[in-house]
C-alpha positions as a printed Julia matrix, in Angstrom:
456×3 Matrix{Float64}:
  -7.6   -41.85  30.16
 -10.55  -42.92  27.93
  -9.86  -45.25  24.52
 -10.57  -44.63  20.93
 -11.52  -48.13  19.3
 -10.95  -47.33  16.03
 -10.67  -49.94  12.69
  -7.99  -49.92   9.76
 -11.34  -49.48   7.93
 -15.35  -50.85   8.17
 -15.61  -54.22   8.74
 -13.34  -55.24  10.87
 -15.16  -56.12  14.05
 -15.26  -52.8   15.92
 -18.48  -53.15  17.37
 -18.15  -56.28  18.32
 -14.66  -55.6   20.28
 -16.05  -52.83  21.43
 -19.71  -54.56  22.97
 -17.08  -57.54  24.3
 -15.48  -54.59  26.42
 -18.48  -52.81  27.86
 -20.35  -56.26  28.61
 -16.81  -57.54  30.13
 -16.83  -53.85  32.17
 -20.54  -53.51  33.22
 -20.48  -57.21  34.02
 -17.69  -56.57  36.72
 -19.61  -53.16  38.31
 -18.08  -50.66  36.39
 -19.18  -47.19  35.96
 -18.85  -46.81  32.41
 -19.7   -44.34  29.52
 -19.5   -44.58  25.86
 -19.55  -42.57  23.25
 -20.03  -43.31  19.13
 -18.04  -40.87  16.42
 -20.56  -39.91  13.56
 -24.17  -39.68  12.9
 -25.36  -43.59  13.54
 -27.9   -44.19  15.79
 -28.06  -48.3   16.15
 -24.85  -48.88  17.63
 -25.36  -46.04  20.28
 -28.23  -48.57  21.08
 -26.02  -51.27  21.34
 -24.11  -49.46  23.99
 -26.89  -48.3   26.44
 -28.34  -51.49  26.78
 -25.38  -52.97  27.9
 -23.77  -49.77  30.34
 -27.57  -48.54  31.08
 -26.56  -45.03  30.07
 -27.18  -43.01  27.05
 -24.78  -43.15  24.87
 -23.44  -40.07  23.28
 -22.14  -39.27  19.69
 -19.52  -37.3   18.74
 -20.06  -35.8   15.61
 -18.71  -32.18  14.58
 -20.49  -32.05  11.22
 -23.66  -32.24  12.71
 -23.06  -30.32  15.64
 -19.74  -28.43  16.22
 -16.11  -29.09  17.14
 -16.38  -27.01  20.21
 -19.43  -29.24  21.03
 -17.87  -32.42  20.56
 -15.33  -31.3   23.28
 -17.76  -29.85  25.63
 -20.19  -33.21  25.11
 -17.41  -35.46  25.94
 -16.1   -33.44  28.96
 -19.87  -33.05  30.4
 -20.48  -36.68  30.05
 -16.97  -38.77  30.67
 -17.14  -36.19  34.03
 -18.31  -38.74  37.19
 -18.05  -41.61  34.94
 -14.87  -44.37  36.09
 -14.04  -45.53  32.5
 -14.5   -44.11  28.9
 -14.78  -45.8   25.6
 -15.5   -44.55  22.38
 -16.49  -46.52  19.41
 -15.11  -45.19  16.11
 -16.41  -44.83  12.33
 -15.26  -46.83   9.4
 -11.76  -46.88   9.2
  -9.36  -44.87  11.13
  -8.88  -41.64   8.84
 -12.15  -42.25   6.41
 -13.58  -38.69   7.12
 -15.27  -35.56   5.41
 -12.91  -33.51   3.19
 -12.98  -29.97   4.3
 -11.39  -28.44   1.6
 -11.45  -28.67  -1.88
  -8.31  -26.36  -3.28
  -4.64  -28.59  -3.64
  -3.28  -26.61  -0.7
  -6.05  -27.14   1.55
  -7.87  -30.41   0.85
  -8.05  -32.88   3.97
  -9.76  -35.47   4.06
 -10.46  -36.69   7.42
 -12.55  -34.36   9.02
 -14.72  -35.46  11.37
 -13.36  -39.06  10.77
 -12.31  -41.3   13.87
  -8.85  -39.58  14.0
  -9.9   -36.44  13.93
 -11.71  -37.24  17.25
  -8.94  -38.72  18.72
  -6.86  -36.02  17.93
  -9.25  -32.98  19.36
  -9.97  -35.14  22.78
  -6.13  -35.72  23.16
  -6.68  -39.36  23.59
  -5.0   -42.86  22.62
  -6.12  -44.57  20.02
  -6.75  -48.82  19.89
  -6.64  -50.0   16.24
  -8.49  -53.01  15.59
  -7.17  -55.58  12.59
  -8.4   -57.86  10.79
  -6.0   -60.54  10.47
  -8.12  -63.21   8.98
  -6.1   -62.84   4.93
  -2.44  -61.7    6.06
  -0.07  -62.46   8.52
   3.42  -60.84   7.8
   1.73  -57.77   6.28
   0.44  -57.01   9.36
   3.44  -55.44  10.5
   3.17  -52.54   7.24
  -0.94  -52.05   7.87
   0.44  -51.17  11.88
   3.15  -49.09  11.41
   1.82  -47.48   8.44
  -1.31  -46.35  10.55
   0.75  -45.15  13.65
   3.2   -42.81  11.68
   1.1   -41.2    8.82
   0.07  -38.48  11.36
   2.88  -38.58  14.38
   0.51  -36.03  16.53
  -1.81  -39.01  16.83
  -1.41  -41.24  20.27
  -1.86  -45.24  20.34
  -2.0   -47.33  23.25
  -1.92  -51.05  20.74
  -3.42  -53.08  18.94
  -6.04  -55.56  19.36
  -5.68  -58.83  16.66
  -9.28  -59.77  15.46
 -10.31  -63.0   13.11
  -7.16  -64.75  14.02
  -7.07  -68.67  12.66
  -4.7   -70.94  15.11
  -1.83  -70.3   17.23
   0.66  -70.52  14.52
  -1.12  -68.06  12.84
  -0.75  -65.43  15.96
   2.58  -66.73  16.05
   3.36  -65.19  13.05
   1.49  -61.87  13.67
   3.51  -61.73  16.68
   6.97  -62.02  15.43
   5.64  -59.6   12.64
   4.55  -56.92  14.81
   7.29  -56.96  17.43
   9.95  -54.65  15.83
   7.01  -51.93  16.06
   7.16  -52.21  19.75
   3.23  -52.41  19.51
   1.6   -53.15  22.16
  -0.82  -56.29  21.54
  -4.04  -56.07  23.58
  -6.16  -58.58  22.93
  -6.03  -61.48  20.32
  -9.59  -62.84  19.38
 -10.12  -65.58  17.18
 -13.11  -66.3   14.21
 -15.89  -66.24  16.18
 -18.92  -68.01  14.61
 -21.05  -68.48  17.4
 -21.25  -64.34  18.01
 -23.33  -62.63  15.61
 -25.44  -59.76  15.09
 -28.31  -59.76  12.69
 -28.12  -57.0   10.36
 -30.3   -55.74   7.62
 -30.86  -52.82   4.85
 -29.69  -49.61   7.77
 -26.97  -51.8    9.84
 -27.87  -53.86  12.79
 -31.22  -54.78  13.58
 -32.13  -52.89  17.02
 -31.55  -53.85  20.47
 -35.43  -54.08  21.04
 -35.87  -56.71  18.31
 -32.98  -59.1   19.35
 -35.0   -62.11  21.91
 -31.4   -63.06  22.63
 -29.37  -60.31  23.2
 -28.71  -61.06  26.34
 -27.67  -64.39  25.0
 -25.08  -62.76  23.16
 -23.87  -60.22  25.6
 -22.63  -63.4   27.89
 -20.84  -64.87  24.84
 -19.66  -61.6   24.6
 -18.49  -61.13  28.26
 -16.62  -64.82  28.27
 -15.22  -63.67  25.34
 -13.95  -60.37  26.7
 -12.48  -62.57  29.82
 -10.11  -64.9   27.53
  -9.33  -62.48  24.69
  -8.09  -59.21  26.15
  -4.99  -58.49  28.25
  -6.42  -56.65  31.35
  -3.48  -55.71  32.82
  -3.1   -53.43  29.9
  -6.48  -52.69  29.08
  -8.14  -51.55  31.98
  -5.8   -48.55  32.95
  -6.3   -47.12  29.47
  -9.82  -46.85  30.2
 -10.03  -45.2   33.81
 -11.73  -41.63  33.02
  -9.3   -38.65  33.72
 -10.96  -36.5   36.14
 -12.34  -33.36  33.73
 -14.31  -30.52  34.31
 -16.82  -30.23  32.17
 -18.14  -26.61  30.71
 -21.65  -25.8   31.81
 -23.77  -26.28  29.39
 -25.42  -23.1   27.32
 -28.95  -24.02  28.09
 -32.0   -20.93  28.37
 -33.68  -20.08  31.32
 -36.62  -23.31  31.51
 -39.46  -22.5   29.93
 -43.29  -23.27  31.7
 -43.81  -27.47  31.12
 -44.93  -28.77  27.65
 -45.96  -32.29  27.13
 -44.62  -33.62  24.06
 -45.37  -36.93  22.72
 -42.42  -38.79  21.37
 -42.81  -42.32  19.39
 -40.78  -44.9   20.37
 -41.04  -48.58  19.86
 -39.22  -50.94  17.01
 -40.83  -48.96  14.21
 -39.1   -45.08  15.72
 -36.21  -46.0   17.97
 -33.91  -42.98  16.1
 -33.18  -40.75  18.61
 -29.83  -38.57  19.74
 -30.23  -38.72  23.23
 -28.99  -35.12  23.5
 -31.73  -34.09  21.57
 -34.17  -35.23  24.18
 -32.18  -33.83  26.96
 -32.33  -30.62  25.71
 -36.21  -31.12  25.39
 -36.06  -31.66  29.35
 -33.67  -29.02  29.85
 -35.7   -26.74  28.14
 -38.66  -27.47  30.39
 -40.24  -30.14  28.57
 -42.35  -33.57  29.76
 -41.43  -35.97  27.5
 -44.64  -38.8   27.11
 -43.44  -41.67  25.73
 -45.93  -43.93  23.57
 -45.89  -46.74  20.59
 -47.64  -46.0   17.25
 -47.44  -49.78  16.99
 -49.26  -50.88  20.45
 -51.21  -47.37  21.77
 -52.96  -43.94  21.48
 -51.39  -41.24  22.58
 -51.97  -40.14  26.57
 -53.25  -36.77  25.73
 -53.51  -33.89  26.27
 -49.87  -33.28  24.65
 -48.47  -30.1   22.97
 -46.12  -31.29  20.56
 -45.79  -34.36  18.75
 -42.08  -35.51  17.55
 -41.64  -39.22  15.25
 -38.13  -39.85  15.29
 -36.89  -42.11  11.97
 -36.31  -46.0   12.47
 -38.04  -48.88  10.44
 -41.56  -48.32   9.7
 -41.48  -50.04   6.15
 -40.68  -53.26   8.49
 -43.87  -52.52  10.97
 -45.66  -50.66   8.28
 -48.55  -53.83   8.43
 -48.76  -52.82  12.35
 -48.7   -49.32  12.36
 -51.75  -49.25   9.25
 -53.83  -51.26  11.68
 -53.51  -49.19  14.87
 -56.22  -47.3   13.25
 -57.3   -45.43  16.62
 -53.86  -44.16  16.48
 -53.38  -42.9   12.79
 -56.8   -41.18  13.46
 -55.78  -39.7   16.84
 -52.37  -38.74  15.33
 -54.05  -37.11  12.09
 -56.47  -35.4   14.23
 -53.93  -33.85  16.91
 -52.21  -32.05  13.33
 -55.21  -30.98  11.86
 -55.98  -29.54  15.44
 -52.51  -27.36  14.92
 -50.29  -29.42  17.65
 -46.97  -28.53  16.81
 -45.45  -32.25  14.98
 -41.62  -32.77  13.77
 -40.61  -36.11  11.71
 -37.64  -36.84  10.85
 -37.18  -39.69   8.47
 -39.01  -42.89   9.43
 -41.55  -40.6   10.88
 -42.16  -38.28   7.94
 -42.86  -41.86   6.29
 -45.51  -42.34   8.54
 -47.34  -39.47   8.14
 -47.51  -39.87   3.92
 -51.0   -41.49   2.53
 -49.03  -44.75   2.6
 -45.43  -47.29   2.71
 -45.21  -49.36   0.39
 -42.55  -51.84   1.31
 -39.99  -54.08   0.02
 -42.71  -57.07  -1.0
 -44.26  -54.27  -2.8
 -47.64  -54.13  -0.43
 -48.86  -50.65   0.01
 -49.8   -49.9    3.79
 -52.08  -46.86   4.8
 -50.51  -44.38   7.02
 -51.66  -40.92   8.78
 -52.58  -39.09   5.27
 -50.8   -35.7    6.34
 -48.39  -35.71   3.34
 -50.11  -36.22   0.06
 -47.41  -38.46  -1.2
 -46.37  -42.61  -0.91
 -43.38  -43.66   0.44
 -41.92  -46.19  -1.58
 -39.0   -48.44  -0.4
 -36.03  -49.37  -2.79
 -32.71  -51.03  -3.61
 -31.03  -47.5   -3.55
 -29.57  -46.15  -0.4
 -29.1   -42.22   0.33
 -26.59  -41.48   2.51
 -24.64  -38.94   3.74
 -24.22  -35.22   5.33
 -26.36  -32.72   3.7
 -26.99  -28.85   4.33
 -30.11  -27.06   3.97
 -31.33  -23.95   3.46
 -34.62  -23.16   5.23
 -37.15  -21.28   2.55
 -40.07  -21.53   5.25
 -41.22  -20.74   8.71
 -41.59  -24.12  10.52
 -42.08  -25.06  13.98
 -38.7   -25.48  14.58
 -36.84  -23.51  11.92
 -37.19  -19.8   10.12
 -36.68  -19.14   6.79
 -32.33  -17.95   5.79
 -31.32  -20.35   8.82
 -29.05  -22.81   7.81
 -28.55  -26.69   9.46
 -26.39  -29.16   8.38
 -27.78  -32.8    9.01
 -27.39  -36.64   7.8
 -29.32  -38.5    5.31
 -30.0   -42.03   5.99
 -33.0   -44.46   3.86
 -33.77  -46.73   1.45
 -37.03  -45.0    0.24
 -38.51  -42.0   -1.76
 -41.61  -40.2   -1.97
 -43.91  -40.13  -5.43
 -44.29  -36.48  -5.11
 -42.33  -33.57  -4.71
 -42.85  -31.36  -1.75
 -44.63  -28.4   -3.55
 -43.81  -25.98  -0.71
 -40.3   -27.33   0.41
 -38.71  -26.53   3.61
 -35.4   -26.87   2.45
 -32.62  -26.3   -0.77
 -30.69  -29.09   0.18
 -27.37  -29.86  -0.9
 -24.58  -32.52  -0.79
 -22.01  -31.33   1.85
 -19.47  -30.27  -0.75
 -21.45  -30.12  -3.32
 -23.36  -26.58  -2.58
 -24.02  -25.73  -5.91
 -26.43  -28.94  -6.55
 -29.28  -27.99  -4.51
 -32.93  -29.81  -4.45
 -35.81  -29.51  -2.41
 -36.63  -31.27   0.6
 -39.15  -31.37   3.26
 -42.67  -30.77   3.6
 -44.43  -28.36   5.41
 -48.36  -29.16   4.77
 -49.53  -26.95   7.72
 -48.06  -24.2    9.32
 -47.46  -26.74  12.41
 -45.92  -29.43  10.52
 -42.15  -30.02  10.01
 -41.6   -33.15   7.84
 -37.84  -34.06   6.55
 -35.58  -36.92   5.21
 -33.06  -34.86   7.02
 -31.94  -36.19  10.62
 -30.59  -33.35  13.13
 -28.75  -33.03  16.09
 -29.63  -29.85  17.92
 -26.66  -30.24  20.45
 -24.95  -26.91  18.87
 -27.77  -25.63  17.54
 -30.38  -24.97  20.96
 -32.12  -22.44  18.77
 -33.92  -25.2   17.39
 -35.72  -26.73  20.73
 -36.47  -23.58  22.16
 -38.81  -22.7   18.64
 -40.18  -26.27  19.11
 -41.05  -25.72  22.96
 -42.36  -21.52  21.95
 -44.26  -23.1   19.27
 -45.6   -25.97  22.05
 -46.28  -22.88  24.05
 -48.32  -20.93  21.64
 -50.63  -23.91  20.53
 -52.23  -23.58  24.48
């Protein structure tokens, strides 16, 4: 049937619950797929490295609601059990209205998911301050929209048995199931820092964990229960709308612990479309040329950003390739590495490629959110009137503004505050804040790959 783990609201141990599960699942043989609602990339890293499969997100701001079906049929399809990680709490969505008589506020929030995919919903709870109230936090989630399914609840940061005792005898008028009961748990962390959770390839002992994890998943979760909630219906997913391939391009994609932010649909699409994706580390390497497009993901450079200034042969190569006219997109972390420098947290100024004439400063304030843009200039990838809607993500700004923007960017709802973003140095170049999924929007890829094309 395929699960929805989904929290009464952020914080309550969903990713945890939901790594205990896959670890507990891949541990016993399972075929398994996951999936992530929204536009975070760290968790979805979380999940592959313990199933060994991509894992996918389901977002219909970024992409489309039509996509989000057609992403989850195409990639539950062949797979023996489903689970899909929520966002924040159970209804905490976009509003997509703004009028009395039309405003909704949990678009593209965990329920809305659940409710498009027709599927039953877990809600996770923290228990660790209540124990009667449990009962109103339960029901009052399971009847505020009666066209939403749930299969039970799962008990998290539970203190002693008398404690669950009186959860139990709280809950049972609700006729709720109970799923799993876990209790505090301070032995099982994850390190986090100023995006989330530091990344799977920077954890020595995540493997460590994911055995703590799997024991855990052994003593705290009722099987018997669990287990047929997750078997995958058998779906038939709608073919793709991919082009005809195009002739081979090599592009060049960064990835190591400085750019790790990648939707893995966006790179199947690449390979879809006909490209050969060369993988390399700005940190460690040069790039294996010859390539014909070069695409930085975001991630933590201001971390690496000692690292990445002294892999001179590669900030040369990289600068060089641009000035040569190789098609480049950054998105974030990369479009930080190709300003004249980071200067990070500790206030130390690192050199970087030099393409953007402006510093990259990190900062105490986060931008966040969905934002929509209005391309003003031909890019690589984009043509001036198109329209994308994408998610912001950092903790740094830039001391200049673009003078050529790609972009009048606004706040989702907020269309009448625009601003300029983006930067668009050479004709070839494509710099943004702004991070994209192109899984509705294949336009995109096929103007990278023709602009690939072209540079032969």
């Amino acid at each position: 049937m395929t699960v929805i783990i989904a929290g009464e609201r952020s914080g309550v141990g969903k990713t945890t619950i939901t790594l205990s599960i896959l670890a507990y699942l891949k541990h016993h043989n399972f075929d398994v797929q996951s999936f992530k609602v929204g536009p975070d990339y760290i968790d979805p890293m979380f999940h592959e490295y313990v199933t060994q499969k991509p894992c996918r997100n389901l977002d219909p701001i970024l992409t489309s609601e039509d996509y989000v079906t057609s992403c989850f049929k195409r990639h539950i399809s062949g797979s023996q059990l489903g689970v899909i990680e929520g966002v924040m709490g159970l209804f905490d969505g976009i509003p997509r209205g703004w009028k009395s008589t039309e405003f909704n506020s949990d678009f593209a929030s965990t329920a809305y998911i659940a409710e498009s995919l027709n599927l039953p919903i877990i809600l996770v709870i923290d228990c660790s301050r209540l124990s009667g109230s449990v009962a109103a936090i339960a029901h009052g989630y399971c009847t505020i929209n009666p066209r939403l399914k749930f299969a039970g609840v799962i008990l998290n940061r539970v203190g002693s048995d008398r404690h669950l005792d009186l959860l139990k005898a709280a809950l049972k008028p609700l006729d709720l199931p109970i799923l799993g009961v876990l209790r505090r748990q301070d032995n099982i962390t994850i390190p986090d820092r100023h995006l989330g959770l530091v990344p799977t390839q920077e954890l020595s002992n995540l493997d460590i964990l994911l055995n703590r994890l799997t024991e855990l998943a052994a003593n705290c979760f009722d099987w018997s229960q669990l287990l047929p909630l997750l078997a995958a219906e058998t779906v038939t997913p709608e073919p793709p709308e991919i082009p005809v391939k195009t002739p081979p391009v090599k592009i060049a994609i960064a990835r190591d612990v400085a750019f790790s932010f990648y939707y893995a649909d966006n790179l199947d699409l690449l390979q879809e479309l006909g490209a050969e994706l060369i993988w390399w580390s700005p940190l460690t390497q040069t790039i294996p040329e010859p390539v014909d497009g070069l695409y930085f993901g975001g991630g933590f450079p201001e971390v690496f950003a000692e690292s990445l200034s002294q892999n001179q042969p590669a900030i040369q190569q990289v600068r060089s390739l641009i000035k040569s006219g190789i098609p480049t997109y950054a998105e974030c972390g990369g479009l930080m590495y190709l300003c004249d420098q980071i200067i990070d947290f500790n206030q130390q100024a690192w050199s970087m490629v030099g393409i953007l004439p402006t510093t990259a400063i990190m900062e105490k304030r986060l931008t966040l959110g969905y934002y929509q843009g209005k391309v003003l200039r031909q890019t690589p990838l984009l043509s001036p009137g198109d329209t994308v809607c994408g998610h912001q993500f950092h903790h740094s700004h830039l001391t200049e503004e673009p003078p050529n923007p790609i972009y009048d960017i606004s706040r989702y709802h907020s269309l009448q505050q625009t601003h300029p973003e983006g930067w668009n140095p050479l004709p070839n170049v494509h710099c943004s804040y702004l991070h994209l999924h192109w899984g509705s929007q294949t336009t995109i890829p096929q103007r990278f790959l023709k602009s690939c094309r072209h540079n032969y």
